[in-house]
C-alpha positions in Angstrom: 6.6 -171.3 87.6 5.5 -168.6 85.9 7.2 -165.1 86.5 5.0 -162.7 88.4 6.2 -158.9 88.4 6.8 -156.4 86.6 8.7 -157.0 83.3 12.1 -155.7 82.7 12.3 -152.8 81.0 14.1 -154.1 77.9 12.7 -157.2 76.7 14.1 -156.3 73.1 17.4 -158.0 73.0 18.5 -155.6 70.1 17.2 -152.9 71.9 19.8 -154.1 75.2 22.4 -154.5 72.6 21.9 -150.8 71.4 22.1 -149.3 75.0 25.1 -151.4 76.2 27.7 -149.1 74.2 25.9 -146.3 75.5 26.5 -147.6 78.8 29.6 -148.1 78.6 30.6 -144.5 77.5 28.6 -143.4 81.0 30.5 -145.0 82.9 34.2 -144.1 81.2 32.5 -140.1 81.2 32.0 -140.3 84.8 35.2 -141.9 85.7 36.9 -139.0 83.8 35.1 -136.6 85.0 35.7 -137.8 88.8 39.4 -138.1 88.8 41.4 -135.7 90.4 42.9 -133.0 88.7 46.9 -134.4 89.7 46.1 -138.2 88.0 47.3 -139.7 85.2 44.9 -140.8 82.2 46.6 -143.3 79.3 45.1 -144.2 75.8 45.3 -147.5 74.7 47.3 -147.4 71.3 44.4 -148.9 68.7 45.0 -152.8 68.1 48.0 -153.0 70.3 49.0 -153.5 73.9 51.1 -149.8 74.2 49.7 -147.1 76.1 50.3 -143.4 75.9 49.8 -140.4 78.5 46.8 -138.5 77.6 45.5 -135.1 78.8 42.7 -135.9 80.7 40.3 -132.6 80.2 41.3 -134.1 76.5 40.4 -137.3 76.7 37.1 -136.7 78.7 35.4 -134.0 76.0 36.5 -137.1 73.3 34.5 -139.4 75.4 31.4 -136.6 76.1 31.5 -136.1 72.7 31.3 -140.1 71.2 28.6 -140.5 73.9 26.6 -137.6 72.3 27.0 -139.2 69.2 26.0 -142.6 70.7 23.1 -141.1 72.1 22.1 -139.7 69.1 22.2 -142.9 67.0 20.2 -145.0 69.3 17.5 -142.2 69.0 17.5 -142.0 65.4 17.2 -145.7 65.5 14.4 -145.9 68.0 12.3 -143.0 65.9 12.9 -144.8 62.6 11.7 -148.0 64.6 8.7 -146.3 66.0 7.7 -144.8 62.3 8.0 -148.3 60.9 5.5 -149.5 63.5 3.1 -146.2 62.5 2.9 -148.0 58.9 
């Protein structure tokens, strides 16, 4: 049966692909950002099991910041994409 409806937003697999990091970095942002000011925050040592206590007012302008940055990539991608199309 066909499917009747509106179509998902994102039909473009890359395009899902592209936002999923971006996602992501919402969601460990607002986590962050809603912990109270008396909890602990670890960081994951890079390519190991070890964690490490972090500041957490630290830790969530790291993660603001890489979403910015995020952000900013998937734009330059999707105006670079939308230029190619123009040609």
């Amino acid at each position: 049966m066909p499917r009747r409806g509106p179509k998902p937003p994102f039909t473009d697999k890359g395009r899902r692909l592209r936002l999923c990091p971006i996602k992501e970095q919402k969601i460990v942002v607002d986590e962050l950002s809603n912990l109270k000011k008396n909890r602990k925050v670890y960081r994951q040592q890079q390519n190991s099991n070890i964690f490490f206590l972090a500041d957490r007012t630290e830790m969530l302008s790291e993660n603001k910041n890489i979403l910015d940055e995020l952000k900013k990539e998937y734009q330059e991608i999707e105006n670079s994409e939308k230029t190619k199309v123009k040609k």
